[in-house]
N, C-alpha and C positions, 0 to 999 in steps of 0.2 A: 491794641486788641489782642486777644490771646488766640495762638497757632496751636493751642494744645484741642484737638478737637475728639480724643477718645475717651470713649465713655469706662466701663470699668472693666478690670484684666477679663481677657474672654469674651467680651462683649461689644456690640458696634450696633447703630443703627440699625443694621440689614440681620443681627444674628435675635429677629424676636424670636422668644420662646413661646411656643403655637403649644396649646391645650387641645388635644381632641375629642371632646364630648363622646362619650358613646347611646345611643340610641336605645330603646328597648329592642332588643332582635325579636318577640313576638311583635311588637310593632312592625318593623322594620318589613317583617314576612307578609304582614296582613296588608302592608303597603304595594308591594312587589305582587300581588296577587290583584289586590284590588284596580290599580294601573296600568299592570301590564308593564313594569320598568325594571330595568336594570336595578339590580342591591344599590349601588351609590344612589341614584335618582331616588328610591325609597327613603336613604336616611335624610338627603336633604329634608324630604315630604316632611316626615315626624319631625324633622330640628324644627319644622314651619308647625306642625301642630296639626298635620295633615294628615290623617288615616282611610278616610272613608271619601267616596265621591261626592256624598254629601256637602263634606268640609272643605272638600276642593272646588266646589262650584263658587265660590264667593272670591278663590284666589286666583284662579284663572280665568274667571270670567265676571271679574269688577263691576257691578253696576249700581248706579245711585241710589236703586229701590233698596240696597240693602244697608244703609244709610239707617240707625238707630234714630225713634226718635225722641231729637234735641229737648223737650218736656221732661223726660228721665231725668236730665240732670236737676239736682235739687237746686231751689232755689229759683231754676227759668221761669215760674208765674210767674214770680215778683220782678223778675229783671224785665220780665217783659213788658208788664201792665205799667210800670215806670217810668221804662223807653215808651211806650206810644203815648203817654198821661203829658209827658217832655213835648211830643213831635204836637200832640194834640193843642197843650196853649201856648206852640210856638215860640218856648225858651230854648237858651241853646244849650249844647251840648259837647263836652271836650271827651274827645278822644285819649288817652294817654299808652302810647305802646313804647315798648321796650326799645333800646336803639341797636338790636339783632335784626338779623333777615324774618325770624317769627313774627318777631314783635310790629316790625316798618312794614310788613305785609301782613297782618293781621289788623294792625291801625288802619292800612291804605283800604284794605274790605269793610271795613264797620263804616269810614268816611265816605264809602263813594255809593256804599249800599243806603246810608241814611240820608246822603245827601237826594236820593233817586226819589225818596216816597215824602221828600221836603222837609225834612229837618232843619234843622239852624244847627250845623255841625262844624266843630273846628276839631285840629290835632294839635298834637304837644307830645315830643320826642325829647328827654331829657338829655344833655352835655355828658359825655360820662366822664369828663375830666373834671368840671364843676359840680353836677349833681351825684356821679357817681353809679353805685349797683340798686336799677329795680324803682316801684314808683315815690317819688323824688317829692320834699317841700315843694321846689320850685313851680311841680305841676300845678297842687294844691292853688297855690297863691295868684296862677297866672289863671286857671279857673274862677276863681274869686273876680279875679283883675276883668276879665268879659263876660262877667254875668252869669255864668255857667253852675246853675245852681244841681244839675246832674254830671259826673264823670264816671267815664266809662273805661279800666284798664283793660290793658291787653299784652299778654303773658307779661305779666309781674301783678305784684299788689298784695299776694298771701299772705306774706308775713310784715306787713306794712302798717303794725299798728297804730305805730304814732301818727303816723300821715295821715289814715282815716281818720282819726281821730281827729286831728288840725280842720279835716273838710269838715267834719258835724259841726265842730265849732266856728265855722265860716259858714253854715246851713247848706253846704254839699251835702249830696247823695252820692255817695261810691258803689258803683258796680264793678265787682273783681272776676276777671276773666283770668283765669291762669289756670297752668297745669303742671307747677312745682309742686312737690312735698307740701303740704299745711303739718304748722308747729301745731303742736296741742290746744292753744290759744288762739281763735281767729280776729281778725277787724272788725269792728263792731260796724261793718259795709253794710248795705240799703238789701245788696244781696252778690253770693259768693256764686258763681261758676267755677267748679273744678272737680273732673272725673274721678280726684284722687280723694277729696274730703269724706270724713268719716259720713254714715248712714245716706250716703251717694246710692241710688241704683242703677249709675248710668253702667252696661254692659260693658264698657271701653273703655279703660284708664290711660292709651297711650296716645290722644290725640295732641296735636302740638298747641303751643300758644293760640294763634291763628285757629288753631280747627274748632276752639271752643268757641271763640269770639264768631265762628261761621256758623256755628250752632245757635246762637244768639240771632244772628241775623237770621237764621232758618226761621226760626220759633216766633221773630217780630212779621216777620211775612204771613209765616202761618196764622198767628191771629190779626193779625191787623187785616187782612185780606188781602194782601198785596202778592202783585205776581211772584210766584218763586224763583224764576229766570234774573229778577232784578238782582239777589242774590248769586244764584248759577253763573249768572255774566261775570262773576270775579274767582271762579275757583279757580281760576291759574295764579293765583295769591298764592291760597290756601296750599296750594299744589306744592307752591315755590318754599313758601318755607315748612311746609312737613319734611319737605326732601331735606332741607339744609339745615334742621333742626334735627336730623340725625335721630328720629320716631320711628316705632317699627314699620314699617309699610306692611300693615295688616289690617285684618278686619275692615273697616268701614274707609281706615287713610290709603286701603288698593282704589277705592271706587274714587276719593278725592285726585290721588295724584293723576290718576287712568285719567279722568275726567277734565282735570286741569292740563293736563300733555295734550291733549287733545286740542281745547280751547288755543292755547300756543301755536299749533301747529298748524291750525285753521284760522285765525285771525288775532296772533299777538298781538297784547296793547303796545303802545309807543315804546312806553318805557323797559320794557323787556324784548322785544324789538330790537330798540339800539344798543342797547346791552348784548344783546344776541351777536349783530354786524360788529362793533366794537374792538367785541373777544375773540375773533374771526373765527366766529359758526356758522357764518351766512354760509344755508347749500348744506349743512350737516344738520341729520335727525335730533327732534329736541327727544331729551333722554333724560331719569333721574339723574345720572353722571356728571352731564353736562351742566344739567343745573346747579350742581353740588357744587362743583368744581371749576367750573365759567361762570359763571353768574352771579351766586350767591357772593365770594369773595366781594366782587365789586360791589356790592351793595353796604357788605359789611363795611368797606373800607370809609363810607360817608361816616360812620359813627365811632370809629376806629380814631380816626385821625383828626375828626371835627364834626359836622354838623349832621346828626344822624337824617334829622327833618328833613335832609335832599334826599335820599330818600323816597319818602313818601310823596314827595313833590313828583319824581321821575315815574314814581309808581301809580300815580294818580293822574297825569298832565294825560289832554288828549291831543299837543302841539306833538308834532315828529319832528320838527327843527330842534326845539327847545330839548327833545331828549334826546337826542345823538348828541345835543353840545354836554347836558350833565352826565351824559352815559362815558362822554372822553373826559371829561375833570376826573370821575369816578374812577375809572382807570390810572389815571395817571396815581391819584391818590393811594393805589392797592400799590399800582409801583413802589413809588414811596415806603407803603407800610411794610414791603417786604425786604426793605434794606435794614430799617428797625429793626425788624423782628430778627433780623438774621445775625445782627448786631447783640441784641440782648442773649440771644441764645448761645452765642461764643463764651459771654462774660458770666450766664448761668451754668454752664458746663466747667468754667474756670473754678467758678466758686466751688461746684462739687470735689471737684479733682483737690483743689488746695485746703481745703478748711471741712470736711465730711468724711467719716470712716462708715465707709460703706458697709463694712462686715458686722457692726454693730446696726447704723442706721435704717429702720425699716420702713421712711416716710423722707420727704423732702422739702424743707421748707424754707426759701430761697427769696433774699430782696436785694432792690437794688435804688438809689436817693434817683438816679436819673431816668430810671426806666418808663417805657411809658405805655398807660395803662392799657392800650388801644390793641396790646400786643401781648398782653400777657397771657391772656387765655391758649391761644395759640401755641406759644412759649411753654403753656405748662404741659399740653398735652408732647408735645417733644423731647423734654424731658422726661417726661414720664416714659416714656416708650424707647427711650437711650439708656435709661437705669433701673427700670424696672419697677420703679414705686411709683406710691401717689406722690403726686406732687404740688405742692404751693408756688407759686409766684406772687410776690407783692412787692407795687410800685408806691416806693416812698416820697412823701409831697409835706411837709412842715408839719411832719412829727404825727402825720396818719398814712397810712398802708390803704392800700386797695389792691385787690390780692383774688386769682381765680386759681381755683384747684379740679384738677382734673387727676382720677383713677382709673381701677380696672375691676372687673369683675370678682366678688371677695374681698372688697373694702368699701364700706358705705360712709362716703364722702358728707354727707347731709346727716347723719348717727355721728359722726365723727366730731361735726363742728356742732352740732347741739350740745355730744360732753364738756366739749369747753365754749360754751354762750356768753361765761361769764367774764373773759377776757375779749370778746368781740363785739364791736360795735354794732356790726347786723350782720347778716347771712343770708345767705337761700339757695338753693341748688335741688340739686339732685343727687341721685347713689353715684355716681359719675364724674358728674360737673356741679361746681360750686364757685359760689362768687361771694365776697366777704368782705369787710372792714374793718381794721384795726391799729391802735393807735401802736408807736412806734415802740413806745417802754414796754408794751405785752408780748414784745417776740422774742 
């Protein structure tokens, strides 16, 4: 394993290069007047989009009523009239979420919310070592395989043409809940959910995976007539992965996470709970922080390293035996992923230093035959932030890449892999983060 662990001349982990925005200073004055605050405290305000008391009333003081509503987003008739026509003659229903903290906690909401007003609801959390990035053949066919003539994703499915496609031709109905980038081309889905799609009027483009899928559930309450609470009971999902999905915490995701902190701190479900004692937080305030930071990891590590579906089992179970014992496998498994990961990041740093001329190279894009995929994301964001570029990671498996890239502000990561589409298998991401496939001759 390689000892060489610096980054490039001048430069080290700890030497980032910080940018600092400047403010409008008429703003900044109408802030400082308006608040009554110190010049710093002002420019925070404005970085937040904050001038007026008005504007500040929604961020200091979060409440649910201010909660857009879910109907805005296009498409929610049809998703809705769908979902209840499903729940109405009693067929079932697959869930299909992402195997992230968004995704396994946006699935665990849509399941426990539809299973409450008696659905026939199942999930299905894709392998990412088999199935790979985003919603999968395998879902499709495992739908098919129990009757499941409606499927419902959650954060993924945008750019998932072929797969839609495979359901219609199996007489699925795909409802896509996501909140990646849409390519100019969409799914020919039953119907799309997503803040970002063209001729959208929803007010709010940054809710996470989960938050749309909780819009979804808002909107099936709201018409169906079903209590809103049955919903409400699960926004410490919602909560859990806004936070870990790294969304701004604004607008309408203050009043979710406010709300979901809350629900935690008042009667955490099992599984977040043991998760909670675990990470040894027992006796310490739940926090976004914390969540971010203690929690969310271990959840990731179930789909990291194998079977993302525990998961949603720990997130859904109402046994507290049963989740203190998945909550300690969980852990032990982030142990694990953190030797990997720390492992692949010596022999990515190796590769830069030996085989990269940094002074030419303005991007990085780095593989490895044994690396393992569970850990690449992680992996790219640290490199990124050791050398200063975007960066690629892709783990090579018989002659196909799976590959996540992560940037910075001033490089749009999701523009970037659409110029080259036509070397890559699929895609999808963000200005940010992106997740990709590609066979092994296109690199």
């Amino acid at each position: 394993m390689c000892n060489d662990l610096r980054g490039p001349p001048g430069l080290s982990v700890v030497s980032t290069r910080w940018k600092f925005t400047q403010p409008d200073p008429g703003l900044v004055r109408q802030a400082e007047q308006e608040f009554s605050v110190p010049e710093i405290y002002a420019r925070v305000l404005v970085h937040r989009g904050i001038t007026s008391r008005e504007m500040g009333i929604p961020f200091f003081n979060p409440d649910p009523a201010q909660l857009h509503d879910p109907f805005l987003l296009k498409d929610m008739e049809v998703a809705v009239d769908r979902v209840l026509e499903q729940i109405g003659a009693k067929r079932p229903i697959l869930i299909f979420g992402d195997y992230d903290v968004d995704g396994t906690t946006g699935a665990s909401l849509l399941y426990l919310f539809l299973k409450s007003i008696g659905a026939r609801v199942s999930t299905y959390i894709p392998n990412r070592d088999t199935e790979g990035y985003g919603f999968s053949r395998g879902g499709v066919d495992y739908a098919a395989l129990i009757g499941a003539d409606l499927l419902i994703t959650c954060d993924c499915g945008i750019s998932a043409l072929e797969q839609v496609e495979r359901a219609r031709d199996k007489g699925i109905d795909v409802i896509i809940t996501d909140h990646h980038i849409p390519d100019t081309e969409l799914p020919a889905a039953a119907a799309i959910l997503n803040p970002k799609q063209a001729d959208c009027a929803y007010p709010f483009e940054d809710l996470c995976g989960g938050g749309v899928a909780f819009k979804l559930a808002l909107a099936v309450a709201e018409k169906g007539g079903y209590d809103p609470d049955l919903v409400w009971n699960h926004v410490d999902l919602v909560a859990l992965g806004t936070a870990a999905d790294l969304v701004p915490i604004l607008d309408e995701n203050r009043a979710i996470v406010n709300e979901g902190l809350r629900l935690i701190r008042e009667r955490s479900r099992p599984g977040i709970a043991a998760l909670w004692q675990v990470s040894g937080l027992a006796g310490k305030d739940v926090t976004v922080g914390r969540l971010v930071f203690g929690i969310a990891p271990k959840l990731n590590a179930a789909g990291r390293l194998g079977d993302a579906g525990r998961a949603v089992k720990l997130l859904t179970t109402d046994n507290r035996y049963l989740a203190v014992n998945m909550a300690r496998v969980l852990v032990a498994e982030n142990d694990r992923r953190r030797i990997i990961q720390e492992n692949t990041v010596e022999e990515a740093i190796f590769q830069v230093n030996a085989h990269h001329d940094l002074s030419r190279e303005k991007a990085l894009v780095l593989s490895g035959e044994d690396w393992h995929q569970g850990v690449i994301g992680i992996v790219a964001a640290r490199i990124r932030d050791l050398f200063h570029r975007p960066t690629v990671i892709i783990a090579l498996e018989n002659g196909v890449g799976k590959g996540s890239a992560r940037s910075m502000a001033g490089f749009d990561l999701y523009e970037a892999l659409t110029q080259c589409r036509e070397h890559l298998l699929n895609y999808g991401g963000h200005a940010v983060a992106a997740g990709l496939s590609v066979n092994h001759e296109a690199l």
